[in-house]
C-alpha positions as CSV (number, residue, x, y, z in Angstrom):
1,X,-23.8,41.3,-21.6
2,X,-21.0,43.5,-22.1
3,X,-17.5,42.2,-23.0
4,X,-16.5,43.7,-19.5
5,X,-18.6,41.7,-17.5
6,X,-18.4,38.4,-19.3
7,X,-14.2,38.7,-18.5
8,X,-15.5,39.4,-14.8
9,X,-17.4,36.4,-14.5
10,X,-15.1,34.2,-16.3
11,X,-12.9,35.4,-14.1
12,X,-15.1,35.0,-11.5
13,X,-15.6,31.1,-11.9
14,X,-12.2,31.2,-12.7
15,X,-10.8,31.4,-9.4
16,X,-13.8,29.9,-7.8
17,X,-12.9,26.4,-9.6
18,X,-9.1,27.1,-8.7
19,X,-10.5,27.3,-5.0
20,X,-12.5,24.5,-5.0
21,X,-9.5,22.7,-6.7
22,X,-7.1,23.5,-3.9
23,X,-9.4,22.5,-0.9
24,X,-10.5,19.1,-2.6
25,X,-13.9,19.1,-0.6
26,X,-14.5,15.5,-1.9
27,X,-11.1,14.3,-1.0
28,X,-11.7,15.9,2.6
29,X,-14.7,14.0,2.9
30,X,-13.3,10.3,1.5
31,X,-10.7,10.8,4.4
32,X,-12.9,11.5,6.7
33,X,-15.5,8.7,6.1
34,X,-12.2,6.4,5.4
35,X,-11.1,7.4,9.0
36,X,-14.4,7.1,10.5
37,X,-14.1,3.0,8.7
38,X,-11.0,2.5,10.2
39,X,-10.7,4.4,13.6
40,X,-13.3,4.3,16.1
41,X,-16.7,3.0,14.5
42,X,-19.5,5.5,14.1
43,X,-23.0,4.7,15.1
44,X,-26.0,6.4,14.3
45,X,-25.8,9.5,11.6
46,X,-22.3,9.5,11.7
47,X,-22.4,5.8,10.4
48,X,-25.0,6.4,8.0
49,X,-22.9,9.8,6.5
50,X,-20.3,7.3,6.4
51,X,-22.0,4.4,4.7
52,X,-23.2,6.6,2.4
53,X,-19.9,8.4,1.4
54,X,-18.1,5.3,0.7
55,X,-20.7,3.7,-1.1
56,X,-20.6,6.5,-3.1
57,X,-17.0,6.3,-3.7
58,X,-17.4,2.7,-4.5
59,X,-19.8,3.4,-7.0
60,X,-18.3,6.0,-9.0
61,X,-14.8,3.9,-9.0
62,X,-16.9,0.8,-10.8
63,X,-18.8,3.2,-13.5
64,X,-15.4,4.8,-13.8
65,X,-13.2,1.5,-14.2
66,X,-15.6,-1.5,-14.6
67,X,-13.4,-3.9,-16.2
68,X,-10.9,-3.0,-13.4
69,X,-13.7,-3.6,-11.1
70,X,-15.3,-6.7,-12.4
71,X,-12.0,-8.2,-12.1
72,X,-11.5,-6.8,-8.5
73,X,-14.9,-8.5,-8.0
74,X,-14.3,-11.8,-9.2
75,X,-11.0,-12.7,-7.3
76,X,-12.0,-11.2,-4.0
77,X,-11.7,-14.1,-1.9
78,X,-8.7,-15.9,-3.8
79,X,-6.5,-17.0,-1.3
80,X,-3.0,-15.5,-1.2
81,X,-0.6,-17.1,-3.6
82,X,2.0,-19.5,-1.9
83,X,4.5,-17.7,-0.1
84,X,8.4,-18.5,-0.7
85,X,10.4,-20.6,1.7
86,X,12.3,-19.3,4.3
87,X,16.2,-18.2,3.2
88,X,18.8,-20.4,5.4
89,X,21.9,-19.4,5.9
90,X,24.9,-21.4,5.8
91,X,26.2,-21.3,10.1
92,X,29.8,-21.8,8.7
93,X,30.2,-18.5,6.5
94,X,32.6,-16.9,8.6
95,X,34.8,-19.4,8.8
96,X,34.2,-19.8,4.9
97,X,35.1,-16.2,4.1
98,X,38.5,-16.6,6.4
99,X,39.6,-19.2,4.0
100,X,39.3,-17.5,1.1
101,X,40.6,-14.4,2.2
102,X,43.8,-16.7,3.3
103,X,44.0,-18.0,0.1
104,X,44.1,-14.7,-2.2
């Protein structure tokens, strides 16, 4: 192979990975199956592609992070922590704030 054609063909796959880069086929799809989850439910291939797709995703996210997903795992079905009481509001602030304006 010449020196010449081995520049073309890096070049080559070059801008095909800079292509495939900037139209993020696999992001297109996990959008698609995610909207397909969350919109109108599929039935039939269009449930399978779907079931497939995210499975997939959820898949490659535990081999990629499985501490992260071990955790994730284990507190799944914690109930929500205790949630702060209301904030009340003193009904006689106005006529607080007069006074001390009166006063300075």
């Amino acid at each position: 192979m010449s020196p010449l054609t081995a520049t073309a063909a890096a070049m080559g796959l070059l801008a095909a990975g800079y292509a495939v880069g900037r139209y993020r086929p696999a992001h297109r799809v996990s959008d698609w199956a995610h909207w397909q989850h969350c919109g109108t439910h599929p039935t039939g291939l269009r449930y399978a592609a779907m079931f497939i797709i995210l499975s997939a995703e959820n898949l490659t996210w535990m081999l990629l992070h499985p501490i992260q997903g071990a955790r994730a795992w284990k507190y799944r079905n914690d109930p929500p922590p205790p949630r702060s009481p209301a904030l009340t509001f003193d009904p006689g602030w106005a006529e607080k704030r007069r006074a001390a304006r009166e006063e300075t």
